[in-house]
N, C-alpha and C positions, 0 to 999 in steps of 0.2 A: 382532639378527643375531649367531648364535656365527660367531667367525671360527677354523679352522682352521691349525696349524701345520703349515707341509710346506718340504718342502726348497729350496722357491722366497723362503719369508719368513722361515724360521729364522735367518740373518742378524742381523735386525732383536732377539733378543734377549740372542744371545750376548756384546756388549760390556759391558753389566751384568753379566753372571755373571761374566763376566773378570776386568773390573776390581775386585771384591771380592774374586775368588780373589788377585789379586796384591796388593794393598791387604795382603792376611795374611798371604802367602808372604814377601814383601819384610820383613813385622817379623818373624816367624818367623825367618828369615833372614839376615835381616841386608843384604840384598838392595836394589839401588834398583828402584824400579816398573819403570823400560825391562827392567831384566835379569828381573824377576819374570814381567813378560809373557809376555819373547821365551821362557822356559823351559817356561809355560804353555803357548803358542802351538805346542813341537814336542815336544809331549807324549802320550802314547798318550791321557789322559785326552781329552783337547782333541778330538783327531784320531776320537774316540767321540763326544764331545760334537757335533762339526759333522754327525754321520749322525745324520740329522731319524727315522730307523727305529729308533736305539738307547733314543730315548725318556728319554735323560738329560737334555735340555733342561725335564725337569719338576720334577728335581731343583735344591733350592737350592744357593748359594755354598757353605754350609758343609758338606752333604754332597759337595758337585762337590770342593771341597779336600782333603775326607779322602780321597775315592778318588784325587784327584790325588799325594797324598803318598804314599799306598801304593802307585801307578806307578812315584816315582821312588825307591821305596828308604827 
């Protein structure tokens, strides 16, 4: 049975991509995890990432990071 991604289960895999985005940001950084997150978290990247239409939930950490960094500057 393929199982389908939609906006009802998407959810379920965006903690993993998070938490390796901020895992790198935070030593990047300089940054502790909480603060790595919560910057993550109100982020254009993120706020892309949670719309199951944008189709960036196919993308790994590491390209989700580099677009995240070139959001913030």
């Amino acid at each position: 049975m393929k199982r389908q991604i939609t906006k009802e289960n998407l959810y379920l895999i965006l903690p993993g991509k998070v938490s390796k985005m901020a895992v790198m940001y935070a030593n990047d950084a300089g940054l502790t995890i909480p603060e790595a997150l919560k910057r993550i978290y109100r982020s254009a990247t993120y706020q892309q990432l949670e719309d199951e239409t944008s189709k960036l939930w196919h993308l790994g950490p590491v390209a989700l990071y580099e677009m995240f960094l070139s959001d913030v500057g």
